[in-house]
C-alpha positions as CSV (number, residue, x, y, z in Angstrom):
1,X,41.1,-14.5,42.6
2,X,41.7,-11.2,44.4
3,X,37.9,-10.6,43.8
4,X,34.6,-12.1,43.8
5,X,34.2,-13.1,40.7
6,X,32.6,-16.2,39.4
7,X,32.6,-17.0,35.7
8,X,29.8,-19.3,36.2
9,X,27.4,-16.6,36.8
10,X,29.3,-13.8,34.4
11,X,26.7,-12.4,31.4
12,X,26.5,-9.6,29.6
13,X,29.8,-8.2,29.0
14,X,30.9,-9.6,25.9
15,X,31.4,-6.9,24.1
16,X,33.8,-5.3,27.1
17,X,35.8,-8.5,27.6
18,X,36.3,-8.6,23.9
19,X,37.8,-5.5,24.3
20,X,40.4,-6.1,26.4
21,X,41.5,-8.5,24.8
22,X,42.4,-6.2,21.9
23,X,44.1,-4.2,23.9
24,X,46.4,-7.2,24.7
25,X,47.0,-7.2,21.0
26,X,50.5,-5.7,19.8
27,X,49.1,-4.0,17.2
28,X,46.6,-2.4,18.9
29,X,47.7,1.9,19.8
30,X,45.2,2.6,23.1
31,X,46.6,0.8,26.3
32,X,44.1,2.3,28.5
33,X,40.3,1.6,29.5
34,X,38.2,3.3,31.8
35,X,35.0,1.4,32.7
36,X,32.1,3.7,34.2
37,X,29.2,2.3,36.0
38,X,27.1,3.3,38.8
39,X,27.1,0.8,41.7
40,X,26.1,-2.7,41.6
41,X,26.4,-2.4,37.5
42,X,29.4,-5.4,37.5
43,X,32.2,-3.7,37.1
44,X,34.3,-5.7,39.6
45,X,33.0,-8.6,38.1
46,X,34.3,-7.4,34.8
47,X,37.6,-6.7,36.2
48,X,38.1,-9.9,37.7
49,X,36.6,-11.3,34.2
50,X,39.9,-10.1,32.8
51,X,42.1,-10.7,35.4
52,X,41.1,-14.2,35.5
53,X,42.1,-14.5,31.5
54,X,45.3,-13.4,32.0
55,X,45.8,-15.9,35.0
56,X,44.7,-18.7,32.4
57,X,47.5,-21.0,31.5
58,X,46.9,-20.6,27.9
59,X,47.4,-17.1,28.4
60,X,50.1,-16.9,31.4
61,X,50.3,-12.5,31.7
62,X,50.9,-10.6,34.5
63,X,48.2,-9.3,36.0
64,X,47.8,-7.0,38.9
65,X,44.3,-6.1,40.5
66,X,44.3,-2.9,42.8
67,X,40.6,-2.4,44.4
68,X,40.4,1.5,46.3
69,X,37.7,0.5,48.5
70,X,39.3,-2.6,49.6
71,X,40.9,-1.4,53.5
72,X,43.1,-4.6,53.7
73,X,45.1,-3.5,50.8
74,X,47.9,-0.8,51.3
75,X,47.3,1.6,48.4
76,X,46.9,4.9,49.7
77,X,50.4,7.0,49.0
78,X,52.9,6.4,46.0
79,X,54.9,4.0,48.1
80,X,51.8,1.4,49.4
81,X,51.2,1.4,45.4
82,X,54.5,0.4,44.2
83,X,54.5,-2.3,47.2
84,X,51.7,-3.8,46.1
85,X,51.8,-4.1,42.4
86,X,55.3,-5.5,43.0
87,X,54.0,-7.9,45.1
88,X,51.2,-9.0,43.0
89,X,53.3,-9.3,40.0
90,X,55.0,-11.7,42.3
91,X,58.6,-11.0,40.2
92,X,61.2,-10.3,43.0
93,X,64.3,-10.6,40.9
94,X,63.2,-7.9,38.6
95,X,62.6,-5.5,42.1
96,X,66.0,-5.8,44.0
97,X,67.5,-2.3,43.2
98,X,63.9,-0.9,43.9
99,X,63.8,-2.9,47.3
100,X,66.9,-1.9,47.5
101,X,66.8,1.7,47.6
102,X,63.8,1.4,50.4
103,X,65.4,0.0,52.9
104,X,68.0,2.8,52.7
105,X,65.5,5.4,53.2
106,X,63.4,3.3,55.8
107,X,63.6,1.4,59.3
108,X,62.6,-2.3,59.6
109,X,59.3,-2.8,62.6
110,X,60.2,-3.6,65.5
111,X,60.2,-7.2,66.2
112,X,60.7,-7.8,62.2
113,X,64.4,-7.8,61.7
114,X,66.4,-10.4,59.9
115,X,69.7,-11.7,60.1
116,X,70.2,-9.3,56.9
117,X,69.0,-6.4,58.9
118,X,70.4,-7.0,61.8
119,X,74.0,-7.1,60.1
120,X,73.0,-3.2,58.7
121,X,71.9,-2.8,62.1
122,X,75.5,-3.7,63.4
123,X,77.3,-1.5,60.4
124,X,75.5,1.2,61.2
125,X,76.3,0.9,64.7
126,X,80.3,-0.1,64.5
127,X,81.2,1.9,61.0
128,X,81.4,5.3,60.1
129,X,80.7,6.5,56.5
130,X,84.6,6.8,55.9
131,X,85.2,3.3,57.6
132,X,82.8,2.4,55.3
133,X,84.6,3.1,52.2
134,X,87.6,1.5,54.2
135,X,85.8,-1.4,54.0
136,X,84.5,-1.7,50.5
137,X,88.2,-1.3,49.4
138,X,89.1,-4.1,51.7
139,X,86.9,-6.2,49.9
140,X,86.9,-5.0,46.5
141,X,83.9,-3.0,45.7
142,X,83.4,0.1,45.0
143,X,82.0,2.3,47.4
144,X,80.9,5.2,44.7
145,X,78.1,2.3,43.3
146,X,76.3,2.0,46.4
147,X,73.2,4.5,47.0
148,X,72.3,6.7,49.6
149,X,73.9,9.5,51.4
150,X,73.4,8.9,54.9
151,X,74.8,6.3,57.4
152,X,72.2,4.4,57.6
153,X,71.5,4.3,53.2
154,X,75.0,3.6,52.6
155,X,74.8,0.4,55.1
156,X,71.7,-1.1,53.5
157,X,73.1,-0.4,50.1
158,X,76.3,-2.6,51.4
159,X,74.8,-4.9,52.3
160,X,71.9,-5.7,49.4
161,X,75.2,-5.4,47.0
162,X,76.7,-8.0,48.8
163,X,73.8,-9.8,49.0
164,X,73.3,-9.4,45.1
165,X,77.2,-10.6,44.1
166,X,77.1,-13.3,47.0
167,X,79.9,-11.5,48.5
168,X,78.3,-11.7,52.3
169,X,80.6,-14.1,53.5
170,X,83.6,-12.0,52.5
171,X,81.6,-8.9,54.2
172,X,80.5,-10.6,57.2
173,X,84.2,-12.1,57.7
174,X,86.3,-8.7,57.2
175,X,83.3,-6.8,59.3
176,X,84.4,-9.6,62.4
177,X,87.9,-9.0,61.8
178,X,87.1,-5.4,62.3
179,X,84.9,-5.5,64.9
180,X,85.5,-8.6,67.4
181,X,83.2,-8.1,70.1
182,X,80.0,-8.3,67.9
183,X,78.4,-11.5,66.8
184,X,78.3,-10.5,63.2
185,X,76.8,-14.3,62.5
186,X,74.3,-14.1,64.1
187,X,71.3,-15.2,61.8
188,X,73.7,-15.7,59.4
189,X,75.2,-19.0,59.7
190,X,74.4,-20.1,56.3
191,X,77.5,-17.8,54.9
192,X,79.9,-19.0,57.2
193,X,83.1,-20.2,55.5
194,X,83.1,-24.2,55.0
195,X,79.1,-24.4,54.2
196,X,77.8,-26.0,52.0
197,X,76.8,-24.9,48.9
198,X,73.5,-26.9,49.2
199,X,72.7,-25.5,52.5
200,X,73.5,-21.4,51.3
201,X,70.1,-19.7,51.3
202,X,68.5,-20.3,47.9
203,X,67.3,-16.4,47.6
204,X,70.6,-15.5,48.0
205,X,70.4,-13.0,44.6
206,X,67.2,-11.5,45.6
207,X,66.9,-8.3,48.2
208,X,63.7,-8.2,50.5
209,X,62.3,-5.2,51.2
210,X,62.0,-4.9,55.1
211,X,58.8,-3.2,54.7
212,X,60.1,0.3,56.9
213,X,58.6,3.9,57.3
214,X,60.6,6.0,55.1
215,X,62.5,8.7,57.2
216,X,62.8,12.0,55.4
217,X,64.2,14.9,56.8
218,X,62.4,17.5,54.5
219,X,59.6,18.3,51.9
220,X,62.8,18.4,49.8
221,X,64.0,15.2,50.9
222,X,61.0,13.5,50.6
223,X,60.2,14.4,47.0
224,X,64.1,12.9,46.2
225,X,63.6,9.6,47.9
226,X,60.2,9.9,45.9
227,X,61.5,10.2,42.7
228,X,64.7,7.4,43.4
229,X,61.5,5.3,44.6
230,X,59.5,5.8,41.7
231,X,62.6,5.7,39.2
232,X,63.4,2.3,40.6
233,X,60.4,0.6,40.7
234,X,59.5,2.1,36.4
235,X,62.7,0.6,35.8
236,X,62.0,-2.8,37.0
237,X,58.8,-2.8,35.2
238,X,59.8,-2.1,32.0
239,X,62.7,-4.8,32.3
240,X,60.0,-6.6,33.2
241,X,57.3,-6.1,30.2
242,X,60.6,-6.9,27.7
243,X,60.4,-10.4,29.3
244,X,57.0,-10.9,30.1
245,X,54.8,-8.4,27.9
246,X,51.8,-7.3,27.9
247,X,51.7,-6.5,31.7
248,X,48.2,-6.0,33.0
249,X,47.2,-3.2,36.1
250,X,44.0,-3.4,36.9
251,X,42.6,-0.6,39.1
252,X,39.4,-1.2,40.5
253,X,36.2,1.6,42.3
254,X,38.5,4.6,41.5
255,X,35.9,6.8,43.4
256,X,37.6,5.4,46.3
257,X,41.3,6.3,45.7
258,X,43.0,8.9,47.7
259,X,44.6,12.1,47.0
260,X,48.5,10.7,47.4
261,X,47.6,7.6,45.3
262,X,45.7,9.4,42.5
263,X,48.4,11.9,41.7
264,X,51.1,9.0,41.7
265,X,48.3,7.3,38.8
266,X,48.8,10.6,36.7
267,X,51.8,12.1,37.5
268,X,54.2,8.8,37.1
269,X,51.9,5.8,35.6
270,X,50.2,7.0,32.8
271,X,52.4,10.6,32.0
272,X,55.6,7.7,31.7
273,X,52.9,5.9,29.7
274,X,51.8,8.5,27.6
275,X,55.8,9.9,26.9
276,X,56.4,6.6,25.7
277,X,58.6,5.7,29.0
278,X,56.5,2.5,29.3
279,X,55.3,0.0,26.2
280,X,53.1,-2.9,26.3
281,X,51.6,-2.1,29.5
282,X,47.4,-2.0,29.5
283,X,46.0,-0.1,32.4
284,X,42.2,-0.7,32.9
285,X,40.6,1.8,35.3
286,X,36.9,1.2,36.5
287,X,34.4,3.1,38.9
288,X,31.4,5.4,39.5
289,X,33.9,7.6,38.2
290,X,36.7,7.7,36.4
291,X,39.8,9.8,36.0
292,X,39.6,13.2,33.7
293,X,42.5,12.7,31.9
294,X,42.2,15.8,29.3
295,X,44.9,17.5,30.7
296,X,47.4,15.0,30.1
297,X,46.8,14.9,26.6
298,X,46.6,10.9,26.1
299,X,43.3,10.6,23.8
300,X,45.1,8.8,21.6
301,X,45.8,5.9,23.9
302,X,42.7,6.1,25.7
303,X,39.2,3.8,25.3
304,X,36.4,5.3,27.8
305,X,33.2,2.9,28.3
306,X,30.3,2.8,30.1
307,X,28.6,-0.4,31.5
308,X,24.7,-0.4,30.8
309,X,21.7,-1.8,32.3
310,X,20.6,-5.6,31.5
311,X,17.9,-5.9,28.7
312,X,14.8,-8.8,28.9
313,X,16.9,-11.4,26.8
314,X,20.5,-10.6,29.0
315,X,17.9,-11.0,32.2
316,X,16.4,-14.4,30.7
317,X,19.8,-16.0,30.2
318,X,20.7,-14.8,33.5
319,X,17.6,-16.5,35.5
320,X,17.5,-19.6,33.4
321,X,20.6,-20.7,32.6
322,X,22.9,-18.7,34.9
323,X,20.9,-18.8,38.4
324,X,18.4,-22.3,37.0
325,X,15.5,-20.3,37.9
326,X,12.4,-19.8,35.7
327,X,9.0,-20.9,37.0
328,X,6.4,-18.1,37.0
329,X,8.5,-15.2,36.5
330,X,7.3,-12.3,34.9
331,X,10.4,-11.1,32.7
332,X,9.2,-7.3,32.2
333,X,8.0,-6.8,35.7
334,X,11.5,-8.4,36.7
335,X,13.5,-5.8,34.1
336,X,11.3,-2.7,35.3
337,X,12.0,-3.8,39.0
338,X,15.4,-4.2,39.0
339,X,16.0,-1.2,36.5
340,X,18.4,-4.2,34.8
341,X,21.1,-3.8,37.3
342,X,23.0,-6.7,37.5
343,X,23.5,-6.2,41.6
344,X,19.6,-6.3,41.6
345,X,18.9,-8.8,39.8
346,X,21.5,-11.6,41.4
347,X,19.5,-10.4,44.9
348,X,16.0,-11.1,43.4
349,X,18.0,-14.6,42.1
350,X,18.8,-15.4,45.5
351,X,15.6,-14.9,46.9
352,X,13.8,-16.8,44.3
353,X,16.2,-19.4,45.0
354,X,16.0,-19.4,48.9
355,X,13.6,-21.4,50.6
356,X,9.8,-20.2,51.3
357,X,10.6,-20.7,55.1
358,X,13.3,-20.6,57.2
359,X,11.9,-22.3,60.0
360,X,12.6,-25.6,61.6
361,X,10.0,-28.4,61.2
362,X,9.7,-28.0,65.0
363,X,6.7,-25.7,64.0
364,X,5.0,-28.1,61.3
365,X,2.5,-29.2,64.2
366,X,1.7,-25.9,65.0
């Protein structure tokens, strides 16, 4: 679970849960919830409520869980976003073209480069862009397919096509004819000529993203490599909802998300959404607050919520057959205490659980 829920404990929030589950429903026309709660009402808990339904085997759907306060994810510009969710969804055939298209606009770290990068590394380093197109004709591809403008794009974008078509040993052979004094094998042995086709690299089809800064000349610049990002990655989405649909995001203490990220929610997720670009995707969208979404004219696919205190019977179950505790407790004074917040009441739970003393029977003659 990417959160800390525990459906042993979970009460409440029927109603909600039942809710989400209608938006998984074909029929049903909203695709987006937004859950508003103060804090320590459960609305993580409800999140990972759902998420944990769609992780059921019975169930089997994609689901992604995006928390803004959580500092160990990366979900702060457009591009940590579309990292993520690609790597939650845990899909990486769908994502080659998106991954891709990064590496031509980034660098690998330091200290992180793989055999594949390395041989971009030694393209970039021994080709020029018109040697380039030398070579594609030399080995049958066409050098108006691959993406990119620069050196350094066009290399990448060799070098994932090849990887794609399983066409690396042909590149890395005709690069060596080119180019003797490089080790163009290096990492690479699997591909030589003569191995065999046991031992070739079983993820042969599928293009890693080396996880680079992107390298942008311009404002200009950047907002192109943006929108070849952002096209890529919608593109593999949707191919992958036509497989696999509904496809669940789950986007958790919006109050937290920054500026970069929030304008990528609007401006790409839910406008595409809205315009039809994307089908049989829910979004669900929780936090202290939530997004305003009037101005881009969505009502109609919208459900907005709120998450409300616990009443006496919700804070009953709770104790008793939730938390097993029940002796001499006074249920009002309990509910008036805590205000029926849920984070409340699981503290006053764990105190009435704990032991009266913490101390060591070292004392007990004292």
């Amino acid at each position: 679970m990417s959160n800390i829920y525990n459906p042993a404990l979970f009460v409440n929030q029927e109603r909600k849960f039942l809710g989400f589950q209608k938006l998984l429903r074909p029929e049903t026309r909203q695709a987006v919830m937004l859950i508003q709660a103060t804090k320590d009402m459960g609305k993580t808990w409800l999140a990972g409520r759902m998420q944990h339904h769609c992780q059921e085997s019975t169930v089997n759907l994609p689901a992604v869980y995006v928390d803004f306060r959580n500092p160990r994810q990366e979900h702060h510009d457009f591009l940590g976003l579309v990292r993520l969710i690609r790597q939650q969804l845990n899909q990486p055939a769908y994502f080659n073209q998106l991954n891709e298209i990064i590496n031509s606009y980034s660098d690998a770290p330091i200290g992180a480069v793989s055999g594949l990068g390395l041989l971009r590394q030694n393209i970039v380093n021994s080709f020029n862009l018109e040697e380039i197109r030398g070579l594609c004709l030399d080995i049958t591809i066409n050098y108006e397919e691959l993406s990119g403008e620069t050196l350094s794009a066009r290399a990448g974008s060799l070098v994932a096509y090849c990887q794609r078509r399983q066409l690396l040993t042909v590149l890395i052979s005709r690069c060596a004819e080119l180019r003797v004094h490089i080790d163009w094998w290096d990492g690479l042995d699997a591909y030589r000529v003569g191995t065999a086709v046991s031992e070739q690299p079983t993820n042969a089809a599928i293009t890693e993203d080396n996880m680079g800064i992107l390298r942008t000349d311009s404002a200009a610049d950047q907002s192109r490599v943006e929108r070849q990002i952002n096209d890529a990655f919608f593109a593999a989405l949707t191919n992958l909802v036509a497989d696999r649909a509904p496809v669940v995001l789950l986007f958790d203490s919006y109050e937290a998300i920054k500026p970069d990220a929030d304008r990528w929610l609007r401006q790409e997720l839910l406008t595409r959404l809205r315009d039809s670009q994307l089908a049989d995707l829910v979004i669900i969208v929780t936090g202290r607050q939530t997004p305003d979404l009037s101005e881009l004219n969505m009502s109609n696919l919208l459900v907005q919520t709120r998450l409300e205190p616990f009443d006496e019977p919700t804070v009953r179950e709770y104790f008793e057959e939730r938390r097993k505790v029940a002796l001499g407790l006074d249920w009002r004074t309990i509910l008036v205490t805590s205000g029926g917040v849920p984070g409340a009441l699981a503290m006053m739970a764990d105190h009435a659980m704990a032991t009266t003393s913490a101390d060591d029977d070292f004392f007990n003659d004292l």
